[in-house]
VOBA-1610 file (N, C-alpha, C; in pm, whole numbers, padded with zeros to 5 digits, always signed):
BEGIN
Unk-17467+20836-01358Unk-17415+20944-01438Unk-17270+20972-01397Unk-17230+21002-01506Unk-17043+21006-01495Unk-17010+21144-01376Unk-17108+21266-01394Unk-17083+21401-01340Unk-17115+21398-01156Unk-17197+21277-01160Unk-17214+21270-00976Unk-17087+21247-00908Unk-17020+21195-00963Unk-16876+21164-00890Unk-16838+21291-00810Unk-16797+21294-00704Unk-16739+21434-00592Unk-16617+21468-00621Unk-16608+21586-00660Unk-16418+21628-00735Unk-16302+21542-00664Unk-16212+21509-00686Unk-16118+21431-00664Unk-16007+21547-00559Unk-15998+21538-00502Unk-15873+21631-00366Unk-15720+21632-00445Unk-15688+21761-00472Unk-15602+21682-00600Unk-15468+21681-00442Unk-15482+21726-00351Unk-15383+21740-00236Unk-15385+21603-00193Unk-15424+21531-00176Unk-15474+21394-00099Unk-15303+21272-00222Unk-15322+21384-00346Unk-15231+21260-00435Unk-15098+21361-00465Unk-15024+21381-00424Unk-14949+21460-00505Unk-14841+21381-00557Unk-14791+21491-00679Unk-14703+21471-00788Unk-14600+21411-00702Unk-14533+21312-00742Unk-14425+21239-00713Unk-14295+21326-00776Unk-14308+21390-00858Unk-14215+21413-00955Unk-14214+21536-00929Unk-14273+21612-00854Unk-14325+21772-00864Unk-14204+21811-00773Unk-14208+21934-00716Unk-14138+22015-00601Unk-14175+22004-00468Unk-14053+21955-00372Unk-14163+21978-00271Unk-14189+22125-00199Unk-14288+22046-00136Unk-14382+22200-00094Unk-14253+22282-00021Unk-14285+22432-00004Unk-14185+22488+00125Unk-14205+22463+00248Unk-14077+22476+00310Unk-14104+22440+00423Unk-14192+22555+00523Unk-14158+22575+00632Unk-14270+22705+00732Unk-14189+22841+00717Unk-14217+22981+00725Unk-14211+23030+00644Unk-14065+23115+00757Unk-14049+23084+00913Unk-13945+23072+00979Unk-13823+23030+00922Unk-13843+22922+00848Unk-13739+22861+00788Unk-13685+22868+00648Unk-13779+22954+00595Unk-13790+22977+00402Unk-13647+23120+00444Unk-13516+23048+00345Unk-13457+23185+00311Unk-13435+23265+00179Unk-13446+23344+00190Unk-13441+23437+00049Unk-13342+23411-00048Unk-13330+23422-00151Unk-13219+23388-00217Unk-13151+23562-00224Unk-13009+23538-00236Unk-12908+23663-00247Unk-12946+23692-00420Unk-12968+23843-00465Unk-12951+23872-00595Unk-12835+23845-00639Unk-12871+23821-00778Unk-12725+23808-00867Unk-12647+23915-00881Unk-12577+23914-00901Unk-12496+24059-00983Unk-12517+24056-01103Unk-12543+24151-01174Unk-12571+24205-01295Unk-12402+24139-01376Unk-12364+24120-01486Unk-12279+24104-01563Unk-12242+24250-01593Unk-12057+24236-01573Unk-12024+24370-01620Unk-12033+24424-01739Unk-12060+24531-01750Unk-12026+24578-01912Unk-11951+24602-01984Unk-12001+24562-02141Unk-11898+24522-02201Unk-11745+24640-02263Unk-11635+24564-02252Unk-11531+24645-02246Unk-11515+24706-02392Unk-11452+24802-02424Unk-11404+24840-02542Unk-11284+24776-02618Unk-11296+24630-02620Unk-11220+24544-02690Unk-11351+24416-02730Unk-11420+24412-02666Unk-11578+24362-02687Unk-11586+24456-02804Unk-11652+24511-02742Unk-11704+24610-02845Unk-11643+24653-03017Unk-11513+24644-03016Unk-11429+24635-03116Unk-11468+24493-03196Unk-11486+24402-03119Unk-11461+24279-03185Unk-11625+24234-03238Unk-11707+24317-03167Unk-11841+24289-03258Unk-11840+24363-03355Unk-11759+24489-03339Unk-11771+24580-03482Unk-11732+24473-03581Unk-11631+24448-03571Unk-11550+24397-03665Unk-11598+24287-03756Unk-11675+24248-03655Unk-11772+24079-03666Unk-11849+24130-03777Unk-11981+24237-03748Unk-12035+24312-03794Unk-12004+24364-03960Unk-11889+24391-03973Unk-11864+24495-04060Unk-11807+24351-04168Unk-11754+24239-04137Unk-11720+24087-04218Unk-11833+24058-04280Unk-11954+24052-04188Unk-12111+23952-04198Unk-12166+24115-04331Unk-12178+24214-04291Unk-12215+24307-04422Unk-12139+24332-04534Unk-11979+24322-04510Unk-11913+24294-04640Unk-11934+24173-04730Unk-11967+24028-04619Unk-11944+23954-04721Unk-12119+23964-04805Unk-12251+24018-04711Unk-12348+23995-04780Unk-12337+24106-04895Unk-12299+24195-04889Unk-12282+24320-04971Unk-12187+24258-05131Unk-12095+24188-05075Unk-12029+24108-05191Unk-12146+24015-05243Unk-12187+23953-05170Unk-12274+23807-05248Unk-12371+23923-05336Unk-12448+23991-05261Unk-12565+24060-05407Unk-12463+24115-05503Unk-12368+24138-05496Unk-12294+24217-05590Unk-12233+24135-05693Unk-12245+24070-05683Unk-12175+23888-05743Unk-12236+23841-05821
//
């Protein structure tokens, strides 16, 4: 019967391709957080309006057309 077989150790084969394991936990270092991205300036901000206000004029023109 196919089901007598004894589960296979999946540790015994590992992924070649995978990650390796960490090392001991003496030696594991933390990574530094990122910094957040500054926020956006009021010339940003202008220039999405603007973006904004092109992309609804021109759809506002096309139904109107």
């Amino acid at each position: 019967m196919a089901d007598d077989d004894p589960p296979v150790d999946r540790r015994a084969h590992p992924d070649p391709y995978g990650t390796p394991p960490l090392p001991d936990g003496d030696r594991v270092r933390s990574r530094t957080p990122s910094t957040p991205p500054p926020p956006a300036t009021t010339r940003h901000q202008v220039i999405a309006a603007l973006i904004l206000v092109i992309v609804v004029a021109a759809v506002v023109l096309r139904v109107l057309r």
